[in-house]
DSSP file (Angstrom, degrees, kcal/mol; ACC not computed):
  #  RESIDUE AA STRUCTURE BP1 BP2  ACC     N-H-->O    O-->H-N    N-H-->O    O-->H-N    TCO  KAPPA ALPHA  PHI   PSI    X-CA   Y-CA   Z-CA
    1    1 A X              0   0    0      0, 0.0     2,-0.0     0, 0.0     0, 0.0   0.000 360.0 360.0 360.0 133.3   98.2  107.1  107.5
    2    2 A X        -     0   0    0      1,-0.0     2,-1.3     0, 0.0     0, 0.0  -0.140 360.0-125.8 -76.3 148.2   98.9  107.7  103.6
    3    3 A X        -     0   0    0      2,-0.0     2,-0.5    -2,-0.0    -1,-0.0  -0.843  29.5-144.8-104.4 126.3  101.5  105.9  102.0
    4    4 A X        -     0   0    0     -2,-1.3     2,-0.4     4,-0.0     3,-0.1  -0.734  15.0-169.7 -82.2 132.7  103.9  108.3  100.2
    5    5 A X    >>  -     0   0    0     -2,-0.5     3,-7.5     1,-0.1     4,-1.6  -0.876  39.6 -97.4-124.5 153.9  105.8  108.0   97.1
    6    6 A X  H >> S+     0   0    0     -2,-0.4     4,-1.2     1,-0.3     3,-0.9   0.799 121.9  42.4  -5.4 -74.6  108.5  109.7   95.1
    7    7 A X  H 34 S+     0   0    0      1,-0.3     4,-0.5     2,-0.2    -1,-0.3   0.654 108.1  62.9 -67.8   3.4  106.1  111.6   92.7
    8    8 A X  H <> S+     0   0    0     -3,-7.5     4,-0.8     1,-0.2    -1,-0.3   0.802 106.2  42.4 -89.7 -38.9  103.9  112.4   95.6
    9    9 A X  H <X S+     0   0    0     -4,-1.6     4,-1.3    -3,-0.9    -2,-0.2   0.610 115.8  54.9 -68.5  -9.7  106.8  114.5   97.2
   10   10 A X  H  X S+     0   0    0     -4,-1.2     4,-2.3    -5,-0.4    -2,-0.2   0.776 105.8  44.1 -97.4 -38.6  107.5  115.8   93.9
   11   11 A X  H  > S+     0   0    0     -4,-0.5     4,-0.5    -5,-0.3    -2,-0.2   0.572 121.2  42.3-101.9   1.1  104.6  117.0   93.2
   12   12 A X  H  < S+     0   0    0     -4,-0.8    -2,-0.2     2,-0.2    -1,-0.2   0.890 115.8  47.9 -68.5 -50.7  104.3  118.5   96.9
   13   13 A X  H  X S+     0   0    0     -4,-1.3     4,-0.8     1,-0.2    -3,-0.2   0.965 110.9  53.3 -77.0 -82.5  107.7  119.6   96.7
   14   14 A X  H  X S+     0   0    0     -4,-2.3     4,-2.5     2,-0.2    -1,-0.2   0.673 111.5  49.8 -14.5 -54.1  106.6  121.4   92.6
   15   15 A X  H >< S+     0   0    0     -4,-0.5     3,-1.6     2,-0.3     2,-0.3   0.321 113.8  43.3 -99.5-132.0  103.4  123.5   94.4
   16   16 A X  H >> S+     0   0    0      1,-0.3     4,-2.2     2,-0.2     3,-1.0  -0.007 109.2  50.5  -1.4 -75.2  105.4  125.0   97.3
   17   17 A X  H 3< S+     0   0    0     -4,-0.8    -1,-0.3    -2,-0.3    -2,-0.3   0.664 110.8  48.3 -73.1   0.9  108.0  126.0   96.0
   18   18 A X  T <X S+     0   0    0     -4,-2.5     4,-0.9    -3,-1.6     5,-0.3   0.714 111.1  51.7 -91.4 -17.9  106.0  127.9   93.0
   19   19 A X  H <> S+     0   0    0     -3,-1.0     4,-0.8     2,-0.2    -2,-0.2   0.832 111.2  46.0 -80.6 -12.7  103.8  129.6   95.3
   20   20 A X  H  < S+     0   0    0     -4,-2.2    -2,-0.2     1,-0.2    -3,-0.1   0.617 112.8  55.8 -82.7 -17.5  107.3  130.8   97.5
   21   21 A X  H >>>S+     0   0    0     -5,-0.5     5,-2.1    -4,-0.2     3,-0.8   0.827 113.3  37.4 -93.1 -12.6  108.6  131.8   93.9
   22   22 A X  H 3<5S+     0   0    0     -4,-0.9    -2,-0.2     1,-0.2    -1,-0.1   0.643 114.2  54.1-103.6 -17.1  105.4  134.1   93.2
   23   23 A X  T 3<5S+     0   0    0     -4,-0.8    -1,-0.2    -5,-0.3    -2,-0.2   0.455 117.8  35.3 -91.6  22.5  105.3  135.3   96.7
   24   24 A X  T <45S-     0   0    0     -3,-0.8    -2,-0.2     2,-0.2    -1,-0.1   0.401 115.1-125.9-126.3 -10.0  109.4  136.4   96.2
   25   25 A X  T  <5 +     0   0    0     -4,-0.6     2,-0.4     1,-0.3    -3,-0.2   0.955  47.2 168.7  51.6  61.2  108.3  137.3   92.7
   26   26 A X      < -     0   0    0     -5,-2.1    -1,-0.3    -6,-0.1    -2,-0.2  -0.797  29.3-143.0-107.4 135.6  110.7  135.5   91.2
   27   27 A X        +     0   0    0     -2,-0.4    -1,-0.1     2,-0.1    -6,-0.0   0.821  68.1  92.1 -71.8 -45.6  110.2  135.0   87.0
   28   28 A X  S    S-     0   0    0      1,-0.1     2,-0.5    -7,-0.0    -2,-0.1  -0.100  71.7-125.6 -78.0 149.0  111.3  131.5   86.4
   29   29 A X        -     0   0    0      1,-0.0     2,-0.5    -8,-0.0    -1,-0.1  -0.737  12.6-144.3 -88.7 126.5  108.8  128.3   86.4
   30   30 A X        -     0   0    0     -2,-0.5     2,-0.4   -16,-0.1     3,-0.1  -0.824  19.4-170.3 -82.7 124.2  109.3  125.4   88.4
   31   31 A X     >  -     0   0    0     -2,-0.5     4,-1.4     1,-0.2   -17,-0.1  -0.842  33.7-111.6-121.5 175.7  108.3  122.4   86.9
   32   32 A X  H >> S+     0   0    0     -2,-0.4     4,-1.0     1,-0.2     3,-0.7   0.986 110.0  58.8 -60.2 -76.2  108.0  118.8   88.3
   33   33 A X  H 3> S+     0   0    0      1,-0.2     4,-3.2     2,-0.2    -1,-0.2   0.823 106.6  50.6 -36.0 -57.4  111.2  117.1   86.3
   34   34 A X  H 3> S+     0   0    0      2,-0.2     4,-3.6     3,-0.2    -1,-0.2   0.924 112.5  45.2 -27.2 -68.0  113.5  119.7   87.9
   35   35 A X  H <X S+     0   0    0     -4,-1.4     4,-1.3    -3,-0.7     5,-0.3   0.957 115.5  48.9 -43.8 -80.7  112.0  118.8   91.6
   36   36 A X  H  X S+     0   0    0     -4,-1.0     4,-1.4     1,-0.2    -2,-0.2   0.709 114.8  41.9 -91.0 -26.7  112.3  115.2   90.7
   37   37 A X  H  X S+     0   0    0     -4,-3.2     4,-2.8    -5,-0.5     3,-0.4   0.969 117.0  49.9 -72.3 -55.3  116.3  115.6   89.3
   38   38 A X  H >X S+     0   0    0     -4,-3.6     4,-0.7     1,-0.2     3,-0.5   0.853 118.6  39.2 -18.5 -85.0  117.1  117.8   92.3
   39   39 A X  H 3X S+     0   0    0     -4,-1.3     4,-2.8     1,-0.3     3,-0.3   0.706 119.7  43.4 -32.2 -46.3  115.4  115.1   94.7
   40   40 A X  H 3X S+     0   0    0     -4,-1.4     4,-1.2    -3,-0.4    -1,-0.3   0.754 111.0  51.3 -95.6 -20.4  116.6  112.2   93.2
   41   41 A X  H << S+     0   0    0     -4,-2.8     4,-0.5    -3,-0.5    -1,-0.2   0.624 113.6  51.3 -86.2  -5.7  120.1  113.4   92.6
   42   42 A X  H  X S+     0   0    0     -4,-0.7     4,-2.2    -5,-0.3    -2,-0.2   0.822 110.2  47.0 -67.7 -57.1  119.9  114.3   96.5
   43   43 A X  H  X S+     0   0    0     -4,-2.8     4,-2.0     2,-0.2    -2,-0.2   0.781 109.1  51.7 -67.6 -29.0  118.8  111.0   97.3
   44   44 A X  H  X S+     0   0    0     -4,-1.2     4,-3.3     2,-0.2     5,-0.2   0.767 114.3  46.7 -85.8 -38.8  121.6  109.1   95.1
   45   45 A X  H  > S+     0   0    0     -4,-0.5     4,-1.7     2,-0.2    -2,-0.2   0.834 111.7  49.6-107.2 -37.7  124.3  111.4   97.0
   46   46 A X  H  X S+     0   0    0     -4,-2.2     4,-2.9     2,-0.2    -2,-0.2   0.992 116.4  46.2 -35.4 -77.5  122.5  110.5  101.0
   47   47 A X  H  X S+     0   0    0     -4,-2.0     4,-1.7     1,-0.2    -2,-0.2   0.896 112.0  49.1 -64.5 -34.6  122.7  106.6   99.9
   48   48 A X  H  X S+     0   0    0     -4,-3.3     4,-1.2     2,-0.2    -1,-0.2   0.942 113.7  46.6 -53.3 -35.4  126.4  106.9   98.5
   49   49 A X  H ><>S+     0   0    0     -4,-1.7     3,-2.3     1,-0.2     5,-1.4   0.989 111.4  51.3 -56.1 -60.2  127.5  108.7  101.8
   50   50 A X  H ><5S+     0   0    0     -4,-2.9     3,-1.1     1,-0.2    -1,-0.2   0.689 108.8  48.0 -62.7  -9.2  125.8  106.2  103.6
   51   51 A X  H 3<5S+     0   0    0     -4,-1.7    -1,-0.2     1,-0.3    -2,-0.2   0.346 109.8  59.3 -94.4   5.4  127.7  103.0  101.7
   52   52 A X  T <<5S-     0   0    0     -3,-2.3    -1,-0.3    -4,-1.2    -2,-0.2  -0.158 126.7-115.5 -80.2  16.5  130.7  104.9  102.3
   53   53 A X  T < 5 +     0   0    0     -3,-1.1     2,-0.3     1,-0.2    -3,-0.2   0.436  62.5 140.0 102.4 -42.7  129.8  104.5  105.5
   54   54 A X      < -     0   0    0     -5,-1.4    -1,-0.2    -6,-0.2    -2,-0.1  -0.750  53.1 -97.1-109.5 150.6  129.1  108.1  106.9
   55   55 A X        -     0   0    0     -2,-0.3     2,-0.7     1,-0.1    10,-0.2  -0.162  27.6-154.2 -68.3 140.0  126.7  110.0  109.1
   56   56 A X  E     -A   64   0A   0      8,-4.6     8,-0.9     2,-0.0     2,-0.7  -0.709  12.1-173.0-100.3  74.5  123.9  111.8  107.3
   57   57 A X  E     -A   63   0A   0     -2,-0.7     2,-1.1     6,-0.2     6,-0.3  -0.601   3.6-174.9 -85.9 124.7  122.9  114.6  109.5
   58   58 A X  E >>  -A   62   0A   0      4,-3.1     4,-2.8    -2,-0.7     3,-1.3  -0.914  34.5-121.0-110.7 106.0  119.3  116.8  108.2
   59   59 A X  T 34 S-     0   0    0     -2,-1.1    -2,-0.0     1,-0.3     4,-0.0  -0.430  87.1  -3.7 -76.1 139.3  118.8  119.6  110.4
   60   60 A X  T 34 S+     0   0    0     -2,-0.1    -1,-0.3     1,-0.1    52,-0.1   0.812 131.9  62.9  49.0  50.6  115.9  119.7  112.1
   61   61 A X  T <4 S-     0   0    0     -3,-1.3    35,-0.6    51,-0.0     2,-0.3   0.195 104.7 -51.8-147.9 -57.9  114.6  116.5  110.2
   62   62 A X  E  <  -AB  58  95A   0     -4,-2.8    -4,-3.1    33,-0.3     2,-0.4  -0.931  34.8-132.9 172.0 135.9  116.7  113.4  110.9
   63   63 A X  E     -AB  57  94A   0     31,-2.1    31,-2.8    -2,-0.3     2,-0.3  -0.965  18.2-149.7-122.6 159.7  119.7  112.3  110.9
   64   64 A X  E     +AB  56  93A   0     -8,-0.9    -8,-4.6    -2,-0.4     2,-0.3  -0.937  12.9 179.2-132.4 148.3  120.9  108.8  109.3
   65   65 A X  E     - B   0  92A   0     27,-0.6    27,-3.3    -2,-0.3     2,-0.4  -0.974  25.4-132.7-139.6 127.0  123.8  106.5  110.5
   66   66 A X  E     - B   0  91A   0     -2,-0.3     2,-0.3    25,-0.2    25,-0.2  -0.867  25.3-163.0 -93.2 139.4  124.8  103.1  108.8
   67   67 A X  E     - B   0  90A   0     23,-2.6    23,-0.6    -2,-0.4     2,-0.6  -0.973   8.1-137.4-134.8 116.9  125.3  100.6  111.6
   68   68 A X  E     - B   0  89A   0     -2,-0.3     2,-0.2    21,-0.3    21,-0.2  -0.666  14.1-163.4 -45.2  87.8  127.2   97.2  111.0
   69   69 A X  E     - B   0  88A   0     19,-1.7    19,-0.9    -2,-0.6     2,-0.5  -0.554  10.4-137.0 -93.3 147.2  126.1   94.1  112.3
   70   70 A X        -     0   0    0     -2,-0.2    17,-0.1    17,-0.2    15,-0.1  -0.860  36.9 -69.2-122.2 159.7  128.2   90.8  112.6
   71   71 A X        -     0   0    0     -2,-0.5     2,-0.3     1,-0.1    15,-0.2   0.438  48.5-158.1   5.6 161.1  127.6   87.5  112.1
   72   72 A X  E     -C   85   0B   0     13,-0.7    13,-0.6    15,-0.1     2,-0.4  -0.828  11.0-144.8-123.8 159.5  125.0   85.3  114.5
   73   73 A X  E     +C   84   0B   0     -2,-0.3     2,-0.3    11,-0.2    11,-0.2  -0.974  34.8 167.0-114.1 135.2  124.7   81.8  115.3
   74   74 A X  E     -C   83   0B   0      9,-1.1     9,-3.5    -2,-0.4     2,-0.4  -0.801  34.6-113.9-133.0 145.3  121.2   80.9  115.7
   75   75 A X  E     -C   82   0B   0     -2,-0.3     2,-0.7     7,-0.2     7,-0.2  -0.979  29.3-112.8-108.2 142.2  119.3   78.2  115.9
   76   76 A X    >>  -     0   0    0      5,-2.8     4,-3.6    -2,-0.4     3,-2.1  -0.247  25.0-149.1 -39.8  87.2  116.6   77.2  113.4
   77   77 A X  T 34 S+     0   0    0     -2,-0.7    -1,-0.2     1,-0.3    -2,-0.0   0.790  93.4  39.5 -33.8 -46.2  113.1   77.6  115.2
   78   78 A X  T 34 S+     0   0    0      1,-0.1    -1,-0.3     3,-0.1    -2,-0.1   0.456 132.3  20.3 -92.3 -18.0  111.5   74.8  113.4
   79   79 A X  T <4 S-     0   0    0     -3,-2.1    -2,-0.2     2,-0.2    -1,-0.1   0.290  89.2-130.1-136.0  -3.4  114.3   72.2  113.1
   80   80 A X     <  +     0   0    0     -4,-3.6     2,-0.2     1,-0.2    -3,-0.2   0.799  57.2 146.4  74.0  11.4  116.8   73.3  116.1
   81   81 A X        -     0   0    0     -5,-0.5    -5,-2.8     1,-0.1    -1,-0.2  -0.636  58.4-109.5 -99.8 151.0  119.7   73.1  113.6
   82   82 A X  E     -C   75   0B   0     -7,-0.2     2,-0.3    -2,-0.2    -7,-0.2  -0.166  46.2-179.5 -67.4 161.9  122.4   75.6  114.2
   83   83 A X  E     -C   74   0B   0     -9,-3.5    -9,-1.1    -3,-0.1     2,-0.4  -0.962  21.9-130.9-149.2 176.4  122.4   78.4  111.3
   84   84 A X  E     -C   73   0B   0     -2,-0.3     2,-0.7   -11,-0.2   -11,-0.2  -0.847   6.6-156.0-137.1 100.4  124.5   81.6  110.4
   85   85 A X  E     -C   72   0B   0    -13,-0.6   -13,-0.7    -2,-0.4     3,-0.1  -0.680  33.3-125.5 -81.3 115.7  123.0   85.0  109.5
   86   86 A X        -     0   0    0     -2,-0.7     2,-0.1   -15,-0.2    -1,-0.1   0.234  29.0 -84.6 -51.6-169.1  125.5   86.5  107.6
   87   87 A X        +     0   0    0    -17,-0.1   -17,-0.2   -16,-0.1     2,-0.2  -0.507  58.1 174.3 -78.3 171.9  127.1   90.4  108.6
   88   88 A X  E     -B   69   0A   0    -19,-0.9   -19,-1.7    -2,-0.1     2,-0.1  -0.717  28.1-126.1 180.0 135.6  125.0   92.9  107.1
   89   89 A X  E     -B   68   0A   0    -21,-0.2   -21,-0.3    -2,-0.2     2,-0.2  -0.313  28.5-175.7 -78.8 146.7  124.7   96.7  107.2
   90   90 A X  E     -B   67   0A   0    -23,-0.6   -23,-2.6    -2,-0.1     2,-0.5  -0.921  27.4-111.1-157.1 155.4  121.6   98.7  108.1
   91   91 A X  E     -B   66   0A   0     -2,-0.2   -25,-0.2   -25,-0.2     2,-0.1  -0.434  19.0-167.4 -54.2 113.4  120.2  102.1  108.3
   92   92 A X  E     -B   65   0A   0    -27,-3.3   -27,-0.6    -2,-0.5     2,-0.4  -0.523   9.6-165.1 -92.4 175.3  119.4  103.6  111.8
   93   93 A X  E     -B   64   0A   0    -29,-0.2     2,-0.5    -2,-0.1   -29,-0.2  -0.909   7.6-168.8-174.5 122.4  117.2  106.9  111.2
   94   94 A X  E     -B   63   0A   0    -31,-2.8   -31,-2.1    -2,-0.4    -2,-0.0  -0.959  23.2-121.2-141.2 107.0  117.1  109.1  114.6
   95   95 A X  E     -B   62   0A   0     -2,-0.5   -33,-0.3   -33,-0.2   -32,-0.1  -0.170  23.4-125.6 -39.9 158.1  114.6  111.9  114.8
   96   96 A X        -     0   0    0    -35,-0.6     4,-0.1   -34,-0.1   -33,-0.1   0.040  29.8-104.2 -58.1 179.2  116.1  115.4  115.4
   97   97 A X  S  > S+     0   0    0      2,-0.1     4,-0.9     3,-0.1    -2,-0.1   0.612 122.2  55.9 -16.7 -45.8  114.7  117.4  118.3
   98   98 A X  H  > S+     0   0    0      1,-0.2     4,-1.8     2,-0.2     5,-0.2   0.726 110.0  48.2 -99.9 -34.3  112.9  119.5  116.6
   99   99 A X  H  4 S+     0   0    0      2,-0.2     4,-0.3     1,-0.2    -1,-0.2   0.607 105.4  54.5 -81.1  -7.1  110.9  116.4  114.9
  100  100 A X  H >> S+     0   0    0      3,-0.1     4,-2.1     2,-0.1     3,-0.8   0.940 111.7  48.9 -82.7 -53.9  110.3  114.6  117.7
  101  101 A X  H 3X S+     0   0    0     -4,-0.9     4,-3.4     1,-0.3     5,-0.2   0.799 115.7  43.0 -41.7 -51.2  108.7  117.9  118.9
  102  102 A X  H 3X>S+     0   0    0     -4,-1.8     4,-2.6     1,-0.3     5,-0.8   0.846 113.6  48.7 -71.8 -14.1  106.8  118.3  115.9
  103  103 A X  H <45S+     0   0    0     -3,-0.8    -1,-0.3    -4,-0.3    -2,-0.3   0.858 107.5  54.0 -94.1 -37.1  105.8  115.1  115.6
  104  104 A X  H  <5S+     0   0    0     -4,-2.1    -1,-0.3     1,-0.1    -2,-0.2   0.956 115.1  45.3 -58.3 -49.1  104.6  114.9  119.2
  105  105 A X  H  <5S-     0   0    0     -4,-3.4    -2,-0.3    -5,-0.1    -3,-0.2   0.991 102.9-134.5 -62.2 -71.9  102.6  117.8  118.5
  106  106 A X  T  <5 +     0   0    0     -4,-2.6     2,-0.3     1,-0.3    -3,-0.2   0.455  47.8 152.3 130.1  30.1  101.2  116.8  115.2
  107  107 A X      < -     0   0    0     -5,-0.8     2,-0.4     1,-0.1    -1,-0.3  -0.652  34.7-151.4 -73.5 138.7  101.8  120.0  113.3
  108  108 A X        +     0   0    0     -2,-0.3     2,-0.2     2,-0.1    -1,-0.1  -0.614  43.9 127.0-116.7  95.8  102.4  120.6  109.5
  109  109 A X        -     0   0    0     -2,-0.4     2,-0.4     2,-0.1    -7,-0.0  -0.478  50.1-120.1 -98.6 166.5  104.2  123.3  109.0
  110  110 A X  S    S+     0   0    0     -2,-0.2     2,-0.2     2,-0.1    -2,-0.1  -0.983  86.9  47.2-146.6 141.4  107.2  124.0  107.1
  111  111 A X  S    S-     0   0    0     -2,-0.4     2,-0.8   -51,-0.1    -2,-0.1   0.657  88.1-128.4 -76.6-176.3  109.9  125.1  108.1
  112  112 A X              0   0    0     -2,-0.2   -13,-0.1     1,-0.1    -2,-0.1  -0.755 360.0 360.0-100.2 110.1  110.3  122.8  111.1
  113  113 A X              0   0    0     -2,-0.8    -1,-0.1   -15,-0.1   -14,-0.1   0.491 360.0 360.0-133.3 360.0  111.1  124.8  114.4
């Protein structure tokens, strides 16, 4: 399995959507910096919802939920001493339907049905 990064979706994202703009015949050029403000101004506006707090739903892809943990006491494995893991927020990430489906299947296609 590949690891992906930003400019690897970008430059995925760039070559789709110019072959969907010459098959609609559409004039204008997509170029990569566009794709990568779009995306990244997508992504900036996801993580603010979620540090506000609120559910992220992406239909038919995923939806994301911040979930709120509190405090533990613990003990130290290695010395037995009590300890405290502070509260701390984290992302939960719950496939759709339609992505568990695909994903079971192992198709890639776009759109996701």
């Amino acid at each position: 399995m590949a690891n992906k990064h930003l400019k690897d979706i970008i430059r995925e994202t760039t070559e789709v959507l110019k072959e969907e703009s010459h098959q609609h015949g559409a004039l204008h050029e997509i170029h990569p910096n566009d794709v990568e403000r779009v995306l990244r101004r997508g992504l900036d506006t996801i993580l603010e919802n979620l540090v506000q707090g609120n559910r992220i739903y992406l239909i038919n892809s995923f939806n994301l939920e911040p979930k709120d943990y509190d405090a533990k006491y613990v003990k130290n494995p290695q010395t037995g001493e009590p300890m405290v893991i502070e509260p701390y927020r984290a992302i939960l990430i719950k496939p759709s339907e339609s992505a568990k489906k695909r994903l079971k299947v192992g198709k890639k296609t776009y759109p996701l049905k």
